[in-house]
C-alpha positions in Angstrom: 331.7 151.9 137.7 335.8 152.0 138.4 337.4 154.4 135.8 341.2 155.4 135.3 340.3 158.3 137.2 339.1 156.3 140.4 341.6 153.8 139.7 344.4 155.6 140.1 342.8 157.6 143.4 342.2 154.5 145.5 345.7 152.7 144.4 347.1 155.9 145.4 345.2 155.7 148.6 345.9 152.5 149.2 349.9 152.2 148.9 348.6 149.2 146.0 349.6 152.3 143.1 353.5 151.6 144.2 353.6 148.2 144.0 351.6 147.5 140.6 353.9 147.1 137.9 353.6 150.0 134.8 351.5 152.5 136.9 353.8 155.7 137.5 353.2 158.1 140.8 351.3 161.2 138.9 353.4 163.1 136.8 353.2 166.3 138.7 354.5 164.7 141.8 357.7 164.5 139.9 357.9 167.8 138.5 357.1 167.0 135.0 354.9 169.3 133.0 350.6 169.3 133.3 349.7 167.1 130.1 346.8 168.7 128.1 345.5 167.1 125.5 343.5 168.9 122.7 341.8 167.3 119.8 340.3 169.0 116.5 338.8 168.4 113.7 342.3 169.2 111.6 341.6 167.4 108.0 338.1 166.8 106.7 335.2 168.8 105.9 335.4 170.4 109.3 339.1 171.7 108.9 338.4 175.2 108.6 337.9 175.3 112.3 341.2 174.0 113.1 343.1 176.4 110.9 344.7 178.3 114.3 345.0 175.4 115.7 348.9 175.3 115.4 349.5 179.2 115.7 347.6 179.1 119.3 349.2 175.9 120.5 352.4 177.4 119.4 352.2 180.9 121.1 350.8 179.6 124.3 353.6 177.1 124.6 356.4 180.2 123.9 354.4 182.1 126.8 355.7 182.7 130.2 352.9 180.2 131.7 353.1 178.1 129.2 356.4 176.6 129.5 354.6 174.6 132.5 352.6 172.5 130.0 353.0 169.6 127.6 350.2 169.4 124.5 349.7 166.6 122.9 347.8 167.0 119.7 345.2 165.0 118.0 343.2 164.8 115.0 339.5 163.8 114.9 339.6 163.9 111.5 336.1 165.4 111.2 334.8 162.0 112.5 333.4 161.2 115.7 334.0 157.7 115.8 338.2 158.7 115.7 337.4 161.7 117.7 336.6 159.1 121.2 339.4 156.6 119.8 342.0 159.7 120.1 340.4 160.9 123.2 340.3 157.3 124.5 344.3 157.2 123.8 345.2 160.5 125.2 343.6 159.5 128.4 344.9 155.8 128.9 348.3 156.2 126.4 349.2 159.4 127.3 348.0 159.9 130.2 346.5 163.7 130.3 345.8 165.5 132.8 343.4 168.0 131.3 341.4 167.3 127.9 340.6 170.7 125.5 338.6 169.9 122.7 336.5 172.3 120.1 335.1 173.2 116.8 331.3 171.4 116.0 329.9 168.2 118.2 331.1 165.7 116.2 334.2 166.3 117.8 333.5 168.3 121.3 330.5 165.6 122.0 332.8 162.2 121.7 335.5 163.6 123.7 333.4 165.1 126.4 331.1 161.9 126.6 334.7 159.6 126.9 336.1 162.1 129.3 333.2 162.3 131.5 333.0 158.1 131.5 336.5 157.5 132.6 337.0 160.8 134.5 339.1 162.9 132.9 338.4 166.5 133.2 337.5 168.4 129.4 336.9 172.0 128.7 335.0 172.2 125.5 333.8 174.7 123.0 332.8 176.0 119.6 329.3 174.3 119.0 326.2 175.5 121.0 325.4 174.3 124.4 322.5 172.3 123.2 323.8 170.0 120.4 326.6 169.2 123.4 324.5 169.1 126.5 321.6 167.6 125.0 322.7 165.2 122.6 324.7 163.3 125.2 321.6 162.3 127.1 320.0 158.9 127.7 316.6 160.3 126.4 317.6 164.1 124.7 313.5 163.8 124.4 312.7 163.7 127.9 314.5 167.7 130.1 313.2 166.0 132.6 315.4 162.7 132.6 318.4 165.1 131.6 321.4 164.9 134.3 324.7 167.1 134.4 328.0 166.0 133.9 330.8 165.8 136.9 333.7 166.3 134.5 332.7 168.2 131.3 332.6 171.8 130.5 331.6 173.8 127.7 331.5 177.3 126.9 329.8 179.1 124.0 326.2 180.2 123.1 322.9 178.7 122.2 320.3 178.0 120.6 318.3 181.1 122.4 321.2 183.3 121.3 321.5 182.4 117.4 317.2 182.8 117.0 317.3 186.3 118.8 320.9 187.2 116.4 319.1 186.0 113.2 315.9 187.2 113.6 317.2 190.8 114.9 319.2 190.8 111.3 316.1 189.7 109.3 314.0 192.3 111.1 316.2 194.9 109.7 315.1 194.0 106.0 311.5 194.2 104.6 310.7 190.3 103.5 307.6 187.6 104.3 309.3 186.3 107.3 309.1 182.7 105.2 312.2 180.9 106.4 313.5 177.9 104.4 315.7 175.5 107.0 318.8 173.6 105.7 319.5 170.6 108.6 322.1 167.6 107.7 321.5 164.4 109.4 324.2 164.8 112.1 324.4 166.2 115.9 324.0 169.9 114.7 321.7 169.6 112.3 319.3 167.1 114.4 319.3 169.5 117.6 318.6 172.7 115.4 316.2 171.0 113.5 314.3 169.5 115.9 310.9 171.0 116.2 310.6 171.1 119.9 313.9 172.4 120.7 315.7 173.8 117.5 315.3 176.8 115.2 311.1 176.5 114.7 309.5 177.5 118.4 311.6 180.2 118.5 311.2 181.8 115.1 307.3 181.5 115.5 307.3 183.2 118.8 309.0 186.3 116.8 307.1 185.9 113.7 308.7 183.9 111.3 307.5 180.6 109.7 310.2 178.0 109.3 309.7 175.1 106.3 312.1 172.0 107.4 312.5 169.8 104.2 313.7 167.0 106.1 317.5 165.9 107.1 319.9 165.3 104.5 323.2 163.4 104.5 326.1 165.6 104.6 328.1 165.5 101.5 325.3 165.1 99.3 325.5 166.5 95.7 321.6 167.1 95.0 319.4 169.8 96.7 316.6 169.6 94.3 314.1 168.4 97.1 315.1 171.2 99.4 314.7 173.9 96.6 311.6 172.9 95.6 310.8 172.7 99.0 311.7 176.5 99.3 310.0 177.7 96.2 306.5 175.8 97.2 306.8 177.6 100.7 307.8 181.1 98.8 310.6 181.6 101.3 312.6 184.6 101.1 315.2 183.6 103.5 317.2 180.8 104.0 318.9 179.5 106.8 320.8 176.2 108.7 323.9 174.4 109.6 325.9 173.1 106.8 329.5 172.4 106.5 331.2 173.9 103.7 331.3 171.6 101.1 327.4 171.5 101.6 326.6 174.7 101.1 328.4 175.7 98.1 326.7 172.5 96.4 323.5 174.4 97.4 324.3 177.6 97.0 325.0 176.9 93.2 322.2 174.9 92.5 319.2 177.4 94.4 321.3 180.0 91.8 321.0 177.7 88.8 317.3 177.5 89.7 316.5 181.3 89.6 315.7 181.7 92.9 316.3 185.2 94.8 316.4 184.8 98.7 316.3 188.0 100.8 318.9 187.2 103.4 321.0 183.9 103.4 322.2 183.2 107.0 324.2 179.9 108.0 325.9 178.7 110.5 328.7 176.7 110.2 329.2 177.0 106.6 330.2 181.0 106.6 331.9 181.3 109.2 335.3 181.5 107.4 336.7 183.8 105.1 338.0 180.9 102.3 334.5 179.6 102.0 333.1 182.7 101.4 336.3 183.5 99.4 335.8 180.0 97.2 332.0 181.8 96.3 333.7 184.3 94.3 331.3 187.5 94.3 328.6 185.2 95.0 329.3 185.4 98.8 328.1 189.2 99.4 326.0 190.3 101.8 325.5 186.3 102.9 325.7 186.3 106.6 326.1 184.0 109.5 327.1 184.7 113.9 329.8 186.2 115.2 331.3 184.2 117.8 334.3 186.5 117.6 336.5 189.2 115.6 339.2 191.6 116.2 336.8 194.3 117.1 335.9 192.4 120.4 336.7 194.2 123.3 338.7 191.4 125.2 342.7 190.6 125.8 344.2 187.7 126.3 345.0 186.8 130.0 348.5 184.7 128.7 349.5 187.2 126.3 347.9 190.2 127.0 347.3 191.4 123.5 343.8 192.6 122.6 341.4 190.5 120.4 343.0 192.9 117.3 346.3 192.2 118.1 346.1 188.7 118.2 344.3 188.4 115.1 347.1 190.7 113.6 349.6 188.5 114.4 348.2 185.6 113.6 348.2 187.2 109.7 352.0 188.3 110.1 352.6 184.6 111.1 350.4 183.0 108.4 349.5 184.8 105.7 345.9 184.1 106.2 343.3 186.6 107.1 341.6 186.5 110.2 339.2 184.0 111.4 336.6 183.2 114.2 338.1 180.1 115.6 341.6 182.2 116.6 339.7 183.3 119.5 338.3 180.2 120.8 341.1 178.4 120.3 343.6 180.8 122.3 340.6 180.6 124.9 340.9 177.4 125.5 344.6 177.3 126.9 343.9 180.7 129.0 341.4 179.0 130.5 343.2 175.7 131.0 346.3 177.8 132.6 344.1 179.5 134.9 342.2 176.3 136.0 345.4 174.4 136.6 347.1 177.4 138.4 344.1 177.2 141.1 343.9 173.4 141.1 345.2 172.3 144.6 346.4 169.0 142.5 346.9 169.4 139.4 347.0 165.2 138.9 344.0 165.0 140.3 340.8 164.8 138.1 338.5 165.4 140.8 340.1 168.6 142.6 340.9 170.3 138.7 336.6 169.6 137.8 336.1 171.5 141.1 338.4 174.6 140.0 336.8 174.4 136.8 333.3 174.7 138.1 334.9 177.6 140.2 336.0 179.3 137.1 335.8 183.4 136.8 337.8 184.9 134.7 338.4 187.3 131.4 339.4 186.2 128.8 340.0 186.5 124.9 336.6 186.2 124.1 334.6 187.8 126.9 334.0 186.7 130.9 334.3 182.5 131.5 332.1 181.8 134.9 330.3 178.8 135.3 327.6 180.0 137.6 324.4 179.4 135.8 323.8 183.0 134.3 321.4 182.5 131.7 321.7 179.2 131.4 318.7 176.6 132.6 319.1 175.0 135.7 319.7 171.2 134.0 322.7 172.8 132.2 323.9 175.5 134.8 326.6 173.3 136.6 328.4 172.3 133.1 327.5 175.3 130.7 328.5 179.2 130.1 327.5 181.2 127.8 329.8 183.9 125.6 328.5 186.8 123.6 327.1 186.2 120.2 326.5 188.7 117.4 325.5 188.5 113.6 327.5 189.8 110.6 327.2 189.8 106.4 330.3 189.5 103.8 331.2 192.2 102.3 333.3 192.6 99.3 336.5 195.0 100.0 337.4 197.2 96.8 341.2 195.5 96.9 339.3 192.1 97.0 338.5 189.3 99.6 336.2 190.1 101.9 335.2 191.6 105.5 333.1 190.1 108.3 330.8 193.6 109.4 329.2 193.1 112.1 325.1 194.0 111.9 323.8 193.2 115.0 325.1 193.4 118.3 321.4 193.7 120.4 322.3 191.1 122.8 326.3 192.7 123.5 326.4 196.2 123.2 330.0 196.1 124.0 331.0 194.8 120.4 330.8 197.3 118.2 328.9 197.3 114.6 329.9 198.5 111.5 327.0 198.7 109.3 323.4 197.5 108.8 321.8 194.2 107.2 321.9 194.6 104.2 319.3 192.3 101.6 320.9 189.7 98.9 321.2 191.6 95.4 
């Protein structure tokens, strides 16, 4: 298969790039700035994630390395389908030299899998390695058909990591280890879902019995079957991967109902503080991961401010209150500087995949190294893993809430600040 990418490299080869009409000699050749492109799910259900979007691009641009790079935005609109259109028109419009790309697979997977068809090197993260990995496989049933990509990356945690985070946070209460599971009908909720290679194995192997209700759409408006589901099963704790709308539908109705879970702990869903915020008091004590906060102990290799400076700032500049994404976000252009500074040329697809893949380096949120540490051998060459703790909502005594940290088993370098505490 010819792509852009291997296009442009034999033309180029050839002499035949000078003579075909519309094709420019590669940008970098001609001193003009490294194009990155980053896309985002800025409006939709997803557009929590994206809320630092424009503070991060902002403040890398205005740093020192930064004034070596063009970014050229786009929304995925919380829908994969314009997620590859916007990735497919930053690659043959716009001509990028480096794709970025976060916040859940419906976006990271349709830019990665466009990226890695026409060549175009992507750093992705913010969704767990498997949904992205796995779900872009010809057979995501069959590890042993599974192949690694040339030209995506990703970087965050998995599967592995959320089952030890939750289960170490339910472990600290006294309940029936009867977990009720809440999994749309999309790339998230299929992969943590799936009963060979989501939530279930792993909670049985420390004790806990998932019931899985089924897929839902997202958006629905009736969680009836679920509940019922729950109280049947006599969970006491409730967990999943809902997007926000979702969950407060749900989180309503199971309180409607009467029923009193333990511990409720979602990913996705309550992970930001106007979610939890939109719950009124109902939000104490629910809990989700902790992906990042401003007690991590990591600085910024643009900037150099700490992880609680930059999440101070970003407050001064907004108004808002700190949330996980500012981290990731940031991470994605210090990586991208550092891969393009060590690229021999920057124009060139090929060389910049092989100073990813050579990647080690700190970093806002923690060490970035692809070199297979903890990750399985099918995955190593693509995937990296960052820290991952759990945390609860807690109502502060001026109002709003705090994201405490509970667990930290798995990075002792993050500090906690309190225990797991059970639903009242």
């Amino acid at each position: 298969m010819i792509n852009r990418r291997k296009f442009l490299r034999s033309t180029a080869a050839t002499g035949l790039m000078l003579a075909a009409p519309g094709l420019a000699a590669p940008a970098i050749a001609q001193g003009r700035k490294i194009k990155l492109g980053y896309v985002s799910p800025q409006t939709g259900p997803l557009a929590g994630f994206a809320e630092s979007d424009n503070y991060n691009i902002e403040a890398f641009l205005a740093s020192s390395v930064g004034k070596n790079f063009e970014v050229i935005v786009k929304d995925s609109q919380s829908n994969p389908n314009r997620a590859a259109d916007v990735a497919k028109e930053l690659i043959l419009s716009d001509e990028v030299n480096l794709m970025l790309v976060a916040s859940t697979p419906e976006t990271t997977n349709p830019v990665s899998g466009v990226c890695e068809s026409e060549g175009i090197p992507v750093l992705s993260t913010v969704a767990p390695w498997q949904p992205w990995f796995i779900g872009q496989q010809a057979n995501p049933r069959d590890p042993s058909s599974w192949q690694p990509f040339e030209f995506a990356f990703h970087y965050f945690w998995g599967m592995e990591d959320v089952i030890a985070v939750y289960t170490a946070m339910w472990d600290q209460l006294q309940t029936d280890k009867s977990v009720g599971g809440l999994f749309p009908n999309d790339a998230d909720g299929n992969a943590w879902g799936d009963p060979e290679t989501g939530l279930k194995p792993g909670l049985a192997e420390r004790g806990y019995a998932l019931t899985n209700p089924g897929s839902f759409q997202n958006l629905s408006d009736d969680f009836s079957a679920q509940i019922n589901a729950f109280k049947a099963a006599n969970t006491d704790i409730i967990t999943g991967v809902l997007i926000p709308p979702d969950f407060t539908t749900f989180w309503n109705q199971l309180r409607q109902q009467g029923m009193q879970p333990k511990a409720v702990t979602v990913a996705k869903a309550l992970l930001f503080p106007q979610s939890v915020e939109a719950l009124g008091e109902a939000g104490n004590n629910l809990s989700s991961e902790v992906w990042w906060t401003p007690n991590h102990p990591f600085s910024s290799s643009v900037t150099g401010q700490s992880s609680a400076e930059l999440a101070a700032d970003f407050t001064a500049k907004t108004g808002r209150p700190w949330t996980q994404p500012i981290g990731f976000v940031h991470s994605l252009f210090e990586v991208a500087a550092d891969v393009m500074g060590r690229a021999e040329d920057p124009s060139d697809g090929e060389l910049v995949a092989d100073a990813i893949a050579a990647t080690d380096m700190e970093c806002v949120v923690g060490p970035i190294a692809w070199n297979g540490k903890g990750v399985p051998p099918f995955a190593a060459k693509n995937v990296c893993k960052t820290p991952l703790t759990g945390g609860q909502w807690r109502i502060k005594d001026d109002g709003g809430y705090d994201l405490v940290i509970v667990e930290n088993g798995a990075a002792p370098e993050i500090p906690t600040g309190g225990k797991m505490e059970a639903l009242n």
